[in-house]
N, CA, C and O of each residue as an XYZ file, in Angstrom:
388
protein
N       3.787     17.331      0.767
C       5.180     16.934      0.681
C       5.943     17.844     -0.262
O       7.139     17.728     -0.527
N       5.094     18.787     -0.750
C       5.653     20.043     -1.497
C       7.134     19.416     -1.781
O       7.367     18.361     -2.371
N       7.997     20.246     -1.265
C       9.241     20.448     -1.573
C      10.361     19.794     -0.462
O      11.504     20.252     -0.467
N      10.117     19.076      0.167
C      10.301     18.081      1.508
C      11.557     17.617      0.673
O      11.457     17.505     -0.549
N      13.047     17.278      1.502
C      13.885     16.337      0.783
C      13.151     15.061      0.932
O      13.714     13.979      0.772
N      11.979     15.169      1.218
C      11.193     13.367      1.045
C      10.847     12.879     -0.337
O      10.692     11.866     -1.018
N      10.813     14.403     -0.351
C       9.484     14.165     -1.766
C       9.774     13.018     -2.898
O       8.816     12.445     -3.416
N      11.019     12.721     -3.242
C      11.035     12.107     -4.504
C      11.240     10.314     -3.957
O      11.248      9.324     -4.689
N      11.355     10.354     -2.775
C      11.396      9.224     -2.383
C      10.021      8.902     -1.686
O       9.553      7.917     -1.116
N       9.714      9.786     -1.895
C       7.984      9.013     -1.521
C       6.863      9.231     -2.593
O       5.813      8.601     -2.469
N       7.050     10.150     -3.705
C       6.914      9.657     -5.319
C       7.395      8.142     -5.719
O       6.604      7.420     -6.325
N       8.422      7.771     -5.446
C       9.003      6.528     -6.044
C       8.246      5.714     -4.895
O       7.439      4.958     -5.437
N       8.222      5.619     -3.766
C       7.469      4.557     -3.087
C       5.653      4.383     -3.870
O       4.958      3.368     -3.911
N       5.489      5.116     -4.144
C       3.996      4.837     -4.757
C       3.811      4.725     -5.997
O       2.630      4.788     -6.340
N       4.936      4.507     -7.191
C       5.077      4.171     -8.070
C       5.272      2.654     -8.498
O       5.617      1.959     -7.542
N       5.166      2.108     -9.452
C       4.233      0.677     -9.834
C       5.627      0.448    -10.931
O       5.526      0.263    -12.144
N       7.152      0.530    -10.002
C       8.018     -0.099    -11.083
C       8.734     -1.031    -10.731
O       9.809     -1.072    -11.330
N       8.526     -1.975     -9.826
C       9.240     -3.282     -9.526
C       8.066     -4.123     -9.942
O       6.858     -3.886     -9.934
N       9.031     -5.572    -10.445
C       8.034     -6.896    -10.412
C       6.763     -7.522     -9.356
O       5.640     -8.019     -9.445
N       7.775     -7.128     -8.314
C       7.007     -7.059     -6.920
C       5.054     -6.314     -6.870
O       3.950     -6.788     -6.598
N       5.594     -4.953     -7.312
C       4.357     -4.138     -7.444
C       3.353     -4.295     -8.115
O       2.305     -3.712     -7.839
N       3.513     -5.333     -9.396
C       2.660     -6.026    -10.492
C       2.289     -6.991     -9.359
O       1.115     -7.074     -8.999
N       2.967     -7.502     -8.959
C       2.274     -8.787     -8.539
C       1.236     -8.990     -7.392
O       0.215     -9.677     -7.392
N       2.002     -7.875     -6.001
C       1.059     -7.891     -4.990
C      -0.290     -6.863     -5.842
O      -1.407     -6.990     -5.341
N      -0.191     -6.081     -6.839
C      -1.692     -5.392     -7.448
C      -2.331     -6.786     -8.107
O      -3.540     -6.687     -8.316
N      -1.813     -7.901     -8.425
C      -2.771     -8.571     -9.196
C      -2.805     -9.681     -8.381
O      -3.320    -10.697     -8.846
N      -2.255     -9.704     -6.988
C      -2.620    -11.004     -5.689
C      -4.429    -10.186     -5.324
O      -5.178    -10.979     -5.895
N      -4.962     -9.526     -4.950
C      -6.245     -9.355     -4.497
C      -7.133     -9.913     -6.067
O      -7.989    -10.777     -5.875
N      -7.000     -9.600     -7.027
C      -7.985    -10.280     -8.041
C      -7.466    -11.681     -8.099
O      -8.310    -12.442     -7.626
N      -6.337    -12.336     -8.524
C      -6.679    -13.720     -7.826
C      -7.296    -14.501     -7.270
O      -7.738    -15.604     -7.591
N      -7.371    -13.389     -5.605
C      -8.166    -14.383     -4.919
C      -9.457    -14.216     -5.014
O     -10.266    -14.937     -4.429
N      -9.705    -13.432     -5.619
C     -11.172    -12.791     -5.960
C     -12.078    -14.054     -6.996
O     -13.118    -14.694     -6.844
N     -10.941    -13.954     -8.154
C     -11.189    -14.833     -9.295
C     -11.231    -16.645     -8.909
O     -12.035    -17.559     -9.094
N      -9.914    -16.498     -8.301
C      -9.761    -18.230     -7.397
C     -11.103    -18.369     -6.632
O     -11.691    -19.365     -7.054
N     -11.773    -17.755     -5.695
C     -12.958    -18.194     -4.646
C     -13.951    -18.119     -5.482
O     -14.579    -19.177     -5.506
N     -14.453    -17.141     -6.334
C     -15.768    -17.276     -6.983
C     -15.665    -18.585     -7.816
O     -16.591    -19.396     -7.818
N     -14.532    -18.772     -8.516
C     -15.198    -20.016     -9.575
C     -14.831    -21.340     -8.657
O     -15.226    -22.474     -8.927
N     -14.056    -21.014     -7.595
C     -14.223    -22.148     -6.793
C     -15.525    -23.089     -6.671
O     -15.549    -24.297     -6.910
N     -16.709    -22.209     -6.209
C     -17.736    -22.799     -6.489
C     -18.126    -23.249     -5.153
O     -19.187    -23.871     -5.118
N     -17.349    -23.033     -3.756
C     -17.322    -23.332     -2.646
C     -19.113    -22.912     -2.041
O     -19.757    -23.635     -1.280
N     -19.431    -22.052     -2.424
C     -20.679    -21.552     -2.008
C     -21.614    -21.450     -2.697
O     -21.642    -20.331     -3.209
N     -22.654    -22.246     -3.063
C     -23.782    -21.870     -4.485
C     -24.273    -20.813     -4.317
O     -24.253    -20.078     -5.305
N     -24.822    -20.344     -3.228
C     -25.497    -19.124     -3.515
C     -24.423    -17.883     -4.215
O     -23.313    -17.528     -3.816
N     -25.392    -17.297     -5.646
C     -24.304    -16.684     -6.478
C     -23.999    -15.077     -5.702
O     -22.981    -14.422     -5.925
N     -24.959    -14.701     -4.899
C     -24.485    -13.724     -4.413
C     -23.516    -13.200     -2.770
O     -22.941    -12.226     -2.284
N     -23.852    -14.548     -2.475
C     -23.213    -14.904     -1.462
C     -21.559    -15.191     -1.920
O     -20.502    -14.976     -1.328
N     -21.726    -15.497     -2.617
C     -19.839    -15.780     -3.444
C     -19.164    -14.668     -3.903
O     -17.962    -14.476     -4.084
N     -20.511    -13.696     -4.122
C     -19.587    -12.707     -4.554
C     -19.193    -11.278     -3.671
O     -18.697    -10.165     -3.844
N     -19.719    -12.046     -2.719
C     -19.638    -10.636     -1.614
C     -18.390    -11.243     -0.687
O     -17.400    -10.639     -0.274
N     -18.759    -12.610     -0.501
C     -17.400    -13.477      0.788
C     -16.580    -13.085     -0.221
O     -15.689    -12.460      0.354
N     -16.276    -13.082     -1.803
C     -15.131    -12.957     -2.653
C     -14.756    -11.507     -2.279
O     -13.884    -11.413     -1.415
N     -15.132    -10.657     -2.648
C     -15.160     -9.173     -2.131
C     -14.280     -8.548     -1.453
O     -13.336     -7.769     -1.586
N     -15.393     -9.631      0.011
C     -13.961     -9.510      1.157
C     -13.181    -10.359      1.551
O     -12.834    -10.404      2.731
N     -12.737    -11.228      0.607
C     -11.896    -11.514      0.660
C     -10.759    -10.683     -0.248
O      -9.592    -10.478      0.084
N     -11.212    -10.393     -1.094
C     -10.143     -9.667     -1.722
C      -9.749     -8.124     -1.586
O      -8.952     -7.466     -2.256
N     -10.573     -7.745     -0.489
C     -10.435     -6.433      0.136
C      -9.362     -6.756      1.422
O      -8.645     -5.837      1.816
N      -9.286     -8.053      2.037
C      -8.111     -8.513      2.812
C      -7.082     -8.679      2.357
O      -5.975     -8.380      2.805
N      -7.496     -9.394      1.007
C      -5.795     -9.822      0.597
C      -5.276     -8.032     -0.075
O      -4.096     -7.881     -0.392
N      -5.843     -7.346     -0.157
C      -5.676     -6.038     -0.813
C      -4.893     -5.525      0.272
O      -3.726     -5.134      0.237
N      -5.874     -5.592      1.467
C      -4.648     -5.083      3.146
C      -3.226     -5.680      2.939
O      -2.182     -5.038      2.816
N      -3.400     -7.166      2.922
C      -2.530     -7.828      3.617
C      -1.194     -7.435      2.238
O      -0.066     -7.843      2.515
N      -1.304     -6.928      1.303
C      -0.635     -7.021     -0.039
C       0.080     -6.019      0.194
O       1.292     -6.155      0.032
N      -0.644     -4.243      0.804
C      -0.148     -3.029      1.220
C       0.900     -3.413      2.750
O       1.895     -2.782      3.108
N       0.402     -4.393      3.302
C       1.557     -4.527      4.597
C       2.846     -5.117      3.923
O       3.917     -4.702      4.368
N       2.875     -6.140      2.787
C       3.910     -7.076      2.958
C       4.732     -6.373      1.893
O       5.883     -6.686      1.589
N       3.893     -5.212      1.263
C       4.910     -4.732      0.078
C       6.003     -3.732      0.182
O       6.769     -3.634     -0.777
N       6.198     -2.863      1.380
C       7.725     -3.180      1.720
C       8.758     -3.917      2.170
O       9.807     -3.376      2.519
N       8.578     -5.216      2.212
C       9.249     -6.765      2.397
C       9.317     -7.211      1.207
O      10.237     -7.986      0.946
N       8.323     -6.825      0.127
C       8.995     -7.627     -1.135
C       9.452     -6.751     -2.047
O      10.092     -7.251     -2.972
N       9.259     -5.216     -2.049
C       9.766     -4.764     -2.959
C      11.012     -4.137     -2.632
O      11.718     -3.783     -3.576
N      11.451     -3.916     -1.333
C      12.495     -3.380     -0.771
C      12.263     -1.511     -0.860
O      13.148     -0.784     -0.410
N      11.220     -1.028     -1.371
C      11.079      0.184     -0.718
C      10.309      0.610      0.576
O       9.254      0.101      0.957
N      11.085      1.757      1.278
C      10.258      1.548      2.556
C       8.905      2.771      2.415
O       8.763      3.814      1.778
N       8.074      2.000      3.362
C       6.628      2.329      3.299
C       6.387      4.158      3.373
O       7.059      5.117      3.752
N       4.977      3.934      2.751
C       4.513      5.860      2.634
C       4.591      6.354      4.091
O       4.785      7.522      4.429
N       4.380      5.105      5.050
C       4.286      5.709      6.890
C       5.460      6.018      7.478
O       5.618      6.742      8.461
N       6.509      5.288      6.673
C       8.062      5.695      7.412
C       8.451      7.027      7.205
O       8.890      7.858      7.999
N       8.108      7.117      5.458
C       8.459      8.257      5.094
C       8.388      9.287      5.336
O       9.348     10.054      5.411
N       6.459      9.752      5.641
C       5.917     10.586      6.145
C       6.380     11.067      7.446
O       6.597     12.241      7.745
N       6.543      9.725      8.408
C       6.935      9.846      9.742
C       8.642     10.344      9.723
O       9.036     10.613     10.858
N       9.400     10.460      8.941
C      10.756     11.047      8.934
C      10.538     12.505      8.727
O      11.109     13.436      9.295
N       9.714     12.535      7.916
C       9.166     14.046      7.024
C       9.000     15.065      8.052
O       9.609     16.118      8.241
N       7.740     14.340      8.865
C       7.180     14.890     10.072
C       8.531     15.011     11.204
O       8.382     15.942     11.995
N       9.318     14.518     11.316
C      10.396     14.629     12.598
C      11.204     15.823     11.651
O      11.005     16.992     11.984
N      11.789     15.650     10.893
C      12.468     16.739      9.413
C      11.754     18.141      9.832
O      12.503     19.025     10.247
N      10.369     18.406      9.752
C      10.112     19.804      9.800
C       9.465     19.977     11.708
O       8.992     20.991     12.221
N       9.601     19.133     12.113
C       9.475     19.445     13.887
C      10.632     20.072     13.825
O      10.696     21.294     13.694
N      11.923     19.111     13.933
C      13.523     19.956     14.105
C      13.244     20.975     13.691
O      13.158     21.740     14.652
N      12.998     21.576     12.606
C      13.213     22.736     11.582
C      12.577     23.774     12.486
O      13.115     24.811     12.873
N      10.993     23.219     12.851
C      10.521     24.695     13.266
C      10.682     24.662     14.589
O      10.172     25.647     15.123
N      11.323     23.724     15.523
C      11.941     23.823     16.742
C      13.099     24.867     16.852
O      13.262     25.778     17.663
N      13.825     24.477     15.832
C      15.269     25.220     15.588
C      14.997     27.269     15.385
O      15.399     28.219     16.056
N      14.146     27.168     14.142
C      13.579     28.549     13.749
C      12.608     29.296     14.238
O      12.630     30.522     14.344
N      11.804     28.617     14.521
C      10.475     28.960     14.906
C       9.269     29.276     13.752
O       8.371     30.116     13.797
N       9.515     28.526     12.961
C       8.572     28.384     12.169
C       8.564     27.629     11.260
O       9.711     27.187     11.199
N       7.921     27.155     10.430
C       8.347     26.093      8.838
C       8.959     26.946      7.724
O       8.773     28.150      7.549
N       9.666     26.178      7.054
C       9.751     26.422      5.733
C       9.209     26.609      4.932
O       9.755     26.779      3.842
């Protein structure tokens, strides 16, 4: 993304400065922390692996919903503008920048 007019807006999309961004990073240990001492499953290693993945889901599901709560739009939009940005370019010239 070198020198892309993307670049600083897709620096700031992966930066950790809204309330939002604290929170969906500390929703996957939650549920991590919530299911193990739940206690739902005795076997201790069995709790900690269903915990795992569970919190490797809520980790997905945290990266989908966090351009809905933080109001920046996602690294895929960006990229995908980026990518149409230097098609035109080397359509136009015949080569990149």
């Amino acid at each position: 993304m070198g020198a892309s007019p993307f670049h600083e807006e897709w620096n700031e999309s992966k930066r950790m400065s809204t309330a939002g961004d604290w929170l969906l990073m500390a929703f996957p240990v939650i549920v991590f922390v919530a299911f193990v001492s739940s206690g739902l499953i005795k076997h201790e290693l069995l709790n900690y692996v269903l915990g795992g993945v569970l919190c490797g889901i809520a980790l997905v599901v945290s990266e989908f919903i966090k351009p809905y709560v933080t109001g920046k739009r996602s690294i895929g939009d960006i990229e995908k503008d980026a990518k149409e940005f230097y098609f035109k370019k080397y359509q136009e010239t015949g080569r990149l920048p």
